[in-house]
C-alpha positions as CSV (number, residue, x, y, z in Angstrom):
1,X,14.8,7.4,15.0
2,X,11.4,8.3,13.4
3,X,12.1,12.1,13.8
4,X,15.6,11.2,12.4
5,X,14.5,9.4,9.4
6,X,11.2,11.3,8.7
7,X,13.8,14.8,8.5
8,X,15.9,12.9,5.8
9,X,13.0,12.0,4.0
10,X,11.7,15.7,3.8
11,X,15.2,16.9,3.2
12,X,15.1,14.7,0.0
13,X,11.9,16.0,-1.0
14,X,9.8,12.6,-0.8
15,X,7.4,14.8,1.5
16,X,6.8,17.1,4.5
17,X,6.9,15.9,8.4
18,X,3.6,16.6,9.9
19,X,2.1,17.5,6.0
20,X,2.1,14.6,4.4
21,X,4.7,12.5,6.2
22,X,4.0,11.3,10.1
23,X,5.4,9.7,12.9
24,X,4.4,6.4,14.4
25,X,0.6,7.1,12.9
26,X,-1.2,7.3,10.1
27,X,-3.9,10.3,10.6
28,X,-7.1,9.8,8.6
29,X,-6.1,12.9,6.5
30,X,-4.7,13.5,4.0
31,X,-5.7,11.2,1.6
32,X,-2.0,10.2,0.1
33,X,0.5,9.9,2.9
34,X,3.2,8.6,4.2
35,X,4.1,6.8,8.0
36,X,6.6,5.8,9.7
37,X,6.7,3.1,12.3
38,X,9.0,1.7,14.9
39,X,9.2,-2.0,15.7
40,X,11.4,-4.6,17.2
41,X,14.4,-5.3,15.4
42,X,17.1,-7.8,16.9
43,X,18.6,-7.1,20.5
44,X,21.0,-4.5,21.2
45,X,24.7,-5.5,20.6
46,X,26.8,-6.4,23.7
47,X,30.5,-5.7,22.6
48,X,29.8,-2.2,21.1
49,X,27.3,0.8,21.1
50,X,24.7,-0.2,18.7
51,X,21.1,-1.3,18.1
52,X,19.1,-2.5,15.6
53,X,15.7,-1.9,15.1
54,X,13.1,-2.3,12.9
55,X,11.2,0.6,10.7
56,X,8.4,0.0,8.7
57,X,7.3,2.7,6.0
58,X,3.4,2.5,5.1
59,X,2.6,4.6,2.4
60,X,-1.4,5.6,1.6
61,X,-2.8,6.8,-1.8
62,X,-6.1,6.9,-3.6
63,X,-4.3,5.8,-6.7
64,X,-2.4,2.0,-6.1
65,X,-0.3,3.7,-9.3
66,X,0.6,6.8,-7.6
67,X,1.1,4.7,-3.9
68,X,3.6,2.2,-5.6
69,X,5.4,5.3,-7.5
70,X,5.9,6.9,-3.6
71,X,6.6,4.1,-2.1
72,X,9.3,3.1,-4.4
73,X,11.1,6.7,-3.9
74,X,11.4,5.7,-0.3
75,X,12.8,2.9,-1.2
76,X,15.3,4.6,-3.6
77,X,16.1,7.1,-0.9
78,X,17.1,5.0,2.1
79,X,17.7,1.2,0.7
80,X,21.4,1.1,1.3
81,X,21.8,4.2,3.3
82,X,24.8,3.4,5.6
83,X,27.3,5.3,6.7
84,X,25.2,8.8,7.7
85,X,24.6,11.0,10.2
86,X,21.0,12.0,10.4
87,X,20.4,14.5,13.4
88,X,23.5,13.3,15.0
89,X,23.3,9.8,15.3
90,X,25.3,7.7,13.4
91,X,23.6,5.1,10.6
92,X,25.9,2.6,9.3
93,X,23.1,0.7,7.4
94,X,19.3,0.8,6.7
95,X,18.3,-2.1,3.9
96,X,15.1,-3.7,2.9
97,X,14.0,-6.4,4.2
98,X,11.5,-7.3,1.0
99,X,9.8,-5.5,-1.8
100,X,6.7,-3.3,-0.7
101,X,3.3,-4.8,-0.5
102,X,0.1,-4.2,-0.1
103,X,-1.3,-3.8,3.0
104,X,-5.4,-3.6,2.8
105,X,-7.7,-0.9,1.0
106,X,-9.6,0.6,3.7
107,X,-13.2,2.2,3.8
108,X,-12.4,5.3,1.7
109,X,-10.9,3.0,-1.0
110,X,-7.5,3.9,-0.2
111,X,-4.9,1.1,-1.0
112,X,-2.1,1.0,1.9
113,X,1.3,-0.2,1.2
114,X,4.2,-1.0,3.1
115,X,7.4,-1.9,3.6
116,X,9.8,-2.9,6.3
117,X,13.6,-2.0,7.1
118,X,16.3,-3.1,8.9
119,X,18.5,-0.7,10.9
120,X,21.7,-0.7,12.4
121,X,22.7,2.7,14.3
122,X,24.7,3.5,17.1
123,X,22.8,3.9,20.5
124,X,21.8,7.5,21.9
């Protein structure tokens, strides 16, 4: 899912994979970034081929400005998605769960935001 999501992402031009966008960590470099996370979601249906887990997107910045600004174009980009195919696998929804908030300022000074996502997708 995270290679799935982090390709749409670049393809919309929020960011590069391995640049400035990663998967399942956050790398001390570069400064302004963006992850993305895999967590657990609600069990796996029973009466048809899907699952739905849980993505959360942290976004780091020097600037809160500048984080907030990136973190609502992720946000803008896949809030809503639903019916797509990303990499072959079938999306019929990805929403937010809340608004994005802060997560902590770490030693550099470098405000951390996030924000999670629910996913519903067809099983591999």
């Amino acid at each position: 899912m995270l290679a799935e999501i982090g390709a749409y992402l670049a393809a919309k031009s929020i960011g590069t994979v391995g640049t400035d966008i990663f998967l399942g960590l956050m790398p001390d470099q570069p400064d302004n970034c963006i992850a993305l996370f895999e967590y657990a979601g609600s069990p796996p249906d029973l009466h048809w081929n899907g699952e739905y887990p849980g993505l959360q997107v942290r976004v780091r910045d020097k600037s809160y400005a500048a984080a907030r600004a990136k973190i609502g174009e992720v946000m803008g980009q896949l809030h809503g998605l639903h019916e797509q195919m990303l990499s072959g696998t079938r999306y019929l929804l990805i929403k937010a769960r809340g608004s994005p908030e802060v997560l902590k300022r770490d030693a550099n000074n470098r405000v951390e935001l996030f924000v999670n996502f629910e996913v519903m997708k067809e099983r591999d």
